[in-house]
C-alpha positions in Angstrom: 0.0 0.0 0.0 1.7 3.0 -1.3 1.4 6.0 1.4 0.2 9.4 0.1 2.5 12.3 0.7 0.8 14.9 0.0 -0.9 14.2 3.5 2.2 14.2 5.5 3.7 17.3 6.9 7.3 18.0 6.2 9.4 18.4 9.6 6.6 16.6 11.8 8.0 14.5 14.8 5.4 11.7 15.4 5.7 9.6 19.2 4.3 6.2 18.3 3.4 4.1 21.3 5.9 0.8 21.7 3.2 -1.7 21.8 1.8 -3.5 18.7 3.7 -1.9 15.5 0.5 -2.3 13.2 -1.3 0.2 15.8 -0.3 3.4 14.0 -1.8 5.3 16.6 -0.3 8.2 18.6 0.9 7.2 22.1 -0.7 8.0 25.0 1.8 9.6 27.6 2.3 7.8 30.5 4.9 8.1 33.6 5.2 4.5 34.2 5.4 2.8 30.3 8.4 2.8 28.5 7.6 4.4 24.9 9.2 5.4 21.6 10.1 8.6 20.0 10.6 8.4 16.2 11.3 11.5 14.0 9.8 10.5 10.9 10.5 14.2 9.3 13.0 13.0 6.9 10.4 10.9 5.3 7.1 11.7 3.4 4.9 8.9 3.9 1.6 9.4 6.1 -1.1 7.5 8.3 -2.9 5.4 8.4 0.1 3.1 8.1 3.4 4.5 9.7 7.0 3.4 7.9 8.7 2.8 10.9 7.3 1.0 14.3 9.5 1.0 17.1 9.1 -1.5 20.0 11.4 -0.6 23.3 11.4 -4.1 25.5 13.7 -5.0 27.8 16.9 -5.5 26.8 16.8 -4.0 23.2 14.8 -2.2 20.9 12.8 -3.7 18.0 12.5 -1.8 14.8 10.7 -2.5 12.0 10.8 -0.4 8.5 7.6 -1.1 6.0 9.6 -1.6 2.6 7.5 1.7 1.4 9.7 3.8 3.2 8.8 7.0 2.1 5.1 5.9 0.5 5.7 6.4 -2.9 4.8 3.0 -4.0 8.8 2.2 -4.3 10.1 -0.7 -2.1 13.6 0.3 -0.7 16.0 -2.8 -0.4 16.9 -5.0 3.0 20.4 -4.1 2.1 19.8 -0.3 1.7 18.9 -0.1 5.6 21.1 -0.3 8.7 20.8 0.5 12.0 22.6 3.0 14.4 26.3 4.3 13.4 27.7 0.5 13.6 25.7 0.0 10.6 24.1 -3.4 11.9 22.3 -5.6 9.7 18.5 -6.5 10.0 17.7 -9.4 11.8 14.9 -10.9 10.0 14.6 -11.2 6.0 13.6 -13.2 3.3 12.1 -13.5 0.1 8.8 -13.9 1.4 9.0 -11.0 3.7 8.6 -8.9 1.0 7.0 -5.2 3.0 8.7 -5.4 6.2 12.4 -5.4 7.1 13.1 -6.3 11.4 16.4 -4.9 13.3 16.5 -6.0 16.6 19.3 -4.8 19.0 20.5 -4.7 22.4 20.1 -1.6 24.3 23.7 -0.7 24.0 24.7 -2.4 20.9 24.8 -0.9 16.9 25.6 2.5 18.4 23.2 3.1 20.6 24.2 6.0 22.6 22.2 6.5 26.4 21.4 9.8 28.0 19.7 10.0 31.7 17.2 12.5 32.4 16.1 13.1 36.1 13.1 11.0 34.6 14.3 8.4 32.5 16.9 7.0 30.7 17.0 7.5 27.0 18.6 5.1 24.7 18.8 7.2 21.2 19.5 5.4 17.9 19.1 5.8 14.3 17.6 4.0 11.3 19.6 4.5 8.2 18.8 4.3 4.4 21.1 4.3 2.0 20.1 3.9 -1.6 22.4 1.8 -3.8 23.1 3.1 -7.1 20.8 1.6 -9.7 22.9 0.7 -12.2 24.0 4.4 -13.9 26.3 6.2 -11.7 25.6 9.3 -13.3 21.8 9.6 -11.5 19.8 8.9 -8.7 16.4 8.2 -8.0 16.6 9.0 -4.1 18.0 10.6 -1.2 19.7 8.5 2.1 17.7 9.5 5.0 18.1 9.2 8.7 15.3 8.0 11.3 16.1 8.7 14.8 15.0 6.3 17.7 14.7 7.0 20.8 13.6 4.6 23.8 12.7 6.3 27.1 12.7 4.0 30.5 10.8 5.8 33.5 13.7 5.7 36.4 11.0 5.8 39.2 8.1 3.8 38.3 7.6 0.1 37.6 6.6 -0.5 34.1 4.1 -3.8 32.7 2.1 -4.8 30.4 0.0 -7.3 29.1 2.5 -8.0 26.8 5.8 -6.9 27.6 8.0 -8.1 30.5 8.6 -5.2 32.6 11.5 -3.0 31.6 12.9 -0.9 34.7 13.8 -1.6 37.5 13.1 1.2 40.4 15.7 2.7 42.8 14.4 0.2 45.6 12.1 -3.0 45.3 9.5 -4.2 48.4 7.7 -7.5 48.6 4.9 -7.1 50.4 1.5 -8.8 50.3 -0.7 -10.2 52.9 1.4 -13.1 54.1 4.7 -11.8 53.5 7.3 -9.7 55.7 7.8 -6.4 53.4 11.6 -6.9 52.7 12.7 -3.6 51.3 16.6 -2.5 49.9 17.2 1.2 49.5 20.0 3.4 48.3 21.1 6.1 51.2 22.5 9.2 50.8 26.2 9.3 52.3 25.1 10.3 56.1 21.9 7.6 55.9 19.2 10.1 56.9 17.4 9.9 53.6 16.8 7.8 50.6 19.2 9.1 47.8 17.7 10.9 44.8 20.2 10.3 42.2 21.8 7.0 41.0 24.8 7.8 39.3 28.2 7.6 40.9 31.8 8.2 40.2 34.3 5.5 40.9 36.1 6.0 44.1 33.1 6.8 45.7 30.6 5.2 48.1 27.1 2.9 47.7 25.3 3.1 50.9 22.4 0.5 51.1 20.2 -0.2 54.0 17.8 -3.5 53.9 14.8 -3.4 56.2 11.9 -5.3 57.2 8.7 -3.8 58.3 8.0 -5.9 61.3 4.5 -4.6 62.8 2.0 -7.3 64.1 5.0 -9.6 64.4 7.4 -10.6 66.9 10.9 -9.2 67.2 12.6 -9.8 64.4 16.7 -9.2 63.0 17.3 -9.2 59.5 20.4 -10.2 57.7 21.6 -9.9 54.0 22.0 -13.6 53.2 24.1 -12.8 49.8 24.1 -9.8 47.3 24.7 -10.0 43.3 25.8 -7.0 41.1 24.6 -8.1 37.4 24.0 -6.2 34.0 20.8 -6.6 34.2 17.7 -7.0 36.8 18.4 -11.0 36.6 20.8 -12.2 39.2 21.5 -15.2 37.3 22.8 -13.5 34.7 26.3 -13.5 33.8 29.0 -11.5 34.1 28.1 -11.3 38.1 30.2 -10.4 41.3 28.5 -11.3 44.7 30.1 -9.0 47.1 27.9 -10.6 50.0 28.1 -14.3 50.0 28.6 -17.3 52.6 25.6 -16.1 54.5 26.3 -12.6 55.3 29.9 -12.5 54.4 31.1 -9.0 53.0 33.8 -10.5 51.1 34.3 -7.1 48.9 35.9 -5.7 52.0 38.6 -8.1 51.8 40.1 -6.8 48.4 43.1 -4.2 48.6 41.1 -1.5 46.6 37.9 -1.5 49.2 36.4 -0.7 52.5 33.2 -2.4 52.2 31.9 -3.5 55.5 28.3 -3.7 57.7 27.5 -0.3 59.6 27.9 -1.2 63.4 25.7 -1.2 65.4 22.5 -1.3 63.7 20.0 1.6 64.0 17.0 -1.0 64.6 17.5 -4.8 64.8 14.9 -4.9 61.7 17.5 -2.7 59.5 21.0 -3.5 58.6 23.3 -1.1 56.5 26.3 -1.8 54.6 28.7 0.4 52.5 30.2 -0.9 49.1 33.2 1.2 47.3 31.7 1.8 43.7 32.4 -0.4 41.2 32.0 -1.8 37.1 32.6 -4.6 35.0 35.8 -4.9 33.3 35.0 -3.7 30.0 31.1 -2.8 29.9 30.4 0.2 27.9 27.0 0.4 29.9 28.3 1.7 32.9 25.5 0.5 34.7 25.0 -2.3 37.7 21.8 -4.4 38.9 22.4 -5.1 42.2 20.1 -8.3 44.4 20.1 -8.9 48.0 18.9 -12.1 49.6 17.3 -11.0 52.9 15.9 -13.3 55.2 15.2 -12.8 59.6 16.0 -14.6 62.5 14.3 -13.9 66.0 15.5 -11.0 67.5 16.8 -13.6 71.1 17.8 -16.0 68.5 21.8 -16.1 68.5 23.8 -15.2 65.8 25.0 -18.3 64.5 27.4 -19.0 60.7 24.0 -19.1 58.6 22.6 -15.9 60.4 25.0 -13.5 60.4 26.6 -9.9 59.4 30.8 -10.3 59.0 32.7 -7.6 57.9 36.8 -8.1 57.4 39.0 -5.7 59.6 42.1 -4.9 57.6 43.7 -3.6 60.6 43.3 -6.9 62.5 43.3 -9.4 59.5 40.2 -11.0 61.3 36.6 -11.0 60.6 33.9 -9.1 62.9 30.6 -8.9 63.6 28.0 -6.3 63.8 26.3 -8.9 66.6 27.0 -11.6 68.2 30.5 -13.7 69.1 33.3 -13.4 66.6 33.6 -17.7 66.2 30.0 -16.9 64.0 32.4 -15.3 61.3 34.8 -18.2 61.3 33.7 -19.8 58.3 33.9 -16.4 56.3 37.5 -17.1 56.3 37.0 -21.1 55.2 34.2 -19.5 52.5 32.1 -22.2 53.4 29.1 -21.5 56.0 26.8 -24.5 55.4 24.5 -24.6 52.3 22.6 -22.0 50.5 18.9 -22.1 52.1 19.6 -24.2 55.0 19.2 -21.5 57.5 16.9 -22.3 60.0 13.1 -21.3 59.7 11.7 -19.6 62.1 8.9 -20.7 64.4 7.0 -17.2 64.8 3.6 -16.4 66.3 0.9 -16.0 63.2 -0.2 -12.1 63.3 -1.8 -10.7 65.8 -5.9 -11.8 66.7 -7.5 -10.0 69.5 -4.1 -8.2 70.7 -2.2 -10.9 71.2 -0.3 -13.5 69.1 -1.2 -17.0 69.0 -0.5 -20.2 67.2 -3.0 -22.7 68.2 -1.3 -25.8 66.8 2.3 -25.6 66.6 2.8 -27.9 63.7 0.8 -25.7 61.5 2.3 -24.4 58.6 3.4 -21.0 59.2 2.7 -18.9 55.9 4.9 -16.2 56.5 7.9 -15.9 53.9 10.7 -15.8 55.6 12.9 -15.3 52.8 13.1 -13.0 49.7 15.2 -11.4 47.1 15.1 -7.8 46.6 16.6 -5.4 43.7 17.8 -2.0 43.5 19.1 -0.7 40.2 20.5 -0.1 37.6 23.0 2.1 39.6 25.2 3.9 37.0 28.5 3.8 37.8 31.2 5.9 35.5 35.1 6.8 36.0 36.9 9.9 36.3 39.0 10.4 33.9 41.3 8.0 32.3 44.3 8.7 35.6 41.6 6.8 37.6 42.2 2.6 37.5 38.4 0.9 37.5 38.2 -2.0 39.8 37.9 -5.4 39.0 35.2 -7.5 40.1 35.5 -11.3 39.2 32.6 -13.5 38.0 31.2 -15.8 40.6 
């Protein structure tokens, strides 16, 4: 269907919404959806059928061209587009795709350059056509053109949607429902009197987390920070990963020459616990940006510390481990790296939630519904060097 251009204004920018590509529709602004910006002015082609539909998900960006680029009837050529300034290829063609071309790219791949707003982060890219000459180099029967992209992730919302995975990841993640403990992680500012505003850091400087635990109509309770991942992205499995907690409240990060990581002693309530991480990157990621997931979990507050419920920091000064609670035999097996197996902590035999004032469990072998355990994220966190005199740390995979 060849598009009329007579009914498209020259220099228009159109926002197309990131959902289904076959829409056409204007989007519909929303603080909490991820959502496309394409500048279409370079073209001439017109509703009801737009040329380029641009899909943001959550690790890259989905782009697909109709073959009537510029809706005079004439079918531009899989080989006459590329995407962004590396010039990448389109993902999907063949003969019997004969109106549509696909890119698909990673978020910081095929050029893709990233700017952060104090609302979102923008990932900008371009579509490029470049005609090939025809046969007569003496003439041509079109002009390149360039199609900028532009992906924009809300930085303090959650984003779903019926069909997308959600994209962003806020500052801090609760879990909370009715028969969970609300496990929370949250970035500090550097004196931990308020949540910090911005996430973007400098090597050589500080990441103050806290982990809490809202602990009303319950016992006493003390949390501890089982293990903590830093990944690339929001899943912890991923890979390449550095777990700078691990062993079962182990701050092994504080053992490397470059860092001063260690638990905050002693802990403003026993249902919070802070710790303090030196910034750092992967080794050779252009994204400059960290996921970071705590395992938290709770013991009862005149329950022991013991080696699978515990918060160790190393002292350099007295090449020993200490902890924030407890005696300092608990933080024996930090040194071993080996504190019993992951999930084996012992569960906790609580009163259900409060009826008529007071807590009761009328049969103590019944199943106790509270989740004792839960993995919270905060990210990403971006995380960029000074300038090229400063040495970027390290972190291995594990």
């Amino acid at each position: 269907v060849a598009y009329n251009p007579w009914d498209f204004i020259r220099g228009e920018v159109e926002l197309w919404r990131y959902g289904d590509p076959a829409v056409g529709q204007p989007r519909t602004f929303s603080q909490s959806s991820p959502w496309a910006w394409v500048d279409v002015s370079q073209l001439q082609a017109a509703a009801p059928l737009h040329p380029v539909a641009v899909e943001c998900q959550e690790a890259q960006v989905v782009v697909r061209v109709h073959r009537d680029l510029f809706g005079t009837g004439r079918l531009v050529r899989a080989v006459e587009l590329s995407l962004g300034s590396a010039a990448c290829p389109p993902a999907h063609w063949s003969p019997a795709e004969t109106t549509t071309v696909t890119f698909m790219a990673g978020l910081h791949e095929c050029g893709s350059t990233l700017r952060v707003t104090p609302d979102a982060l923008v990932y900008s890219i371009s579509l490029n056509y470049k005609p090939v000459s025809g046969g007569n180099p003496v003439i041509v029967r079109s002009s390149p053109a360039t199609v900028p992209v532009e992906c924009h992730y809300p930085r303090r919302d959650n984003v779903s949607s019926n069909g997308v995975k959600p994209t962003w990841a806020p500052f801090h993640s609760t879990l909370s429902s009715q028969e969970k403990l609300p496990y929370s992680l949250r970035l500090m500012n550097d004196d931990w009197s308020a949540e910090r505003v911005s996430t973007v850091f400098q090597l050589g400087e500080v990441l103050h987390l806290q982990a809490g635990v809202s602990t009303e109509n319950h016992v006493p309770l003390r949390l501890f920070v089982d293990n903590c991942v830093a990944t690339l992205t929001p899943d912890r499995s991923s890979s390449p990963q550095y777990a700078f907690i691990d062993f079962s409240g182990c701050l092994v990060d504080g053992q490397l020459d470059d860092a001063t990581s260690t638990f905050i002693s002693p802990r403003p309530r026993q249902d919070v616990l802070q710790f303090a991480v030196d910034a750092f990157k992967f080794a050779g990621d252009s994204s400059s940006l960290i996921y970071i997931t705590c395992h938290l979990k709770v013991s009862l507050v005149d329950q022991a510390p013991d080696p699978l419920n515990k918060a160790c920091s190393f002292n350099k000064a007295s090449n020993l481990w200490a902890p924030v609670e407890g005696t300092r035999d608990v933080c024996s097996c930090c040194e071993m790296r080996n504190c019993g197996l992951a999930g084996s902590s012992r569960r906790l035999h609580t009163p259900s939630r409060w009826q008529g004032g007071r807590a009761r469990r009328e049969l103590p072998s019944e199943p106790d519904p509270l989740v004792e355990e839960a993995d919270v994220v905060v990210g990403p966190l971006f995380i960029h060097s000074w300038q090229d005199h400063l040495v970027q740390r390290i972190p291995s995979e594990g």
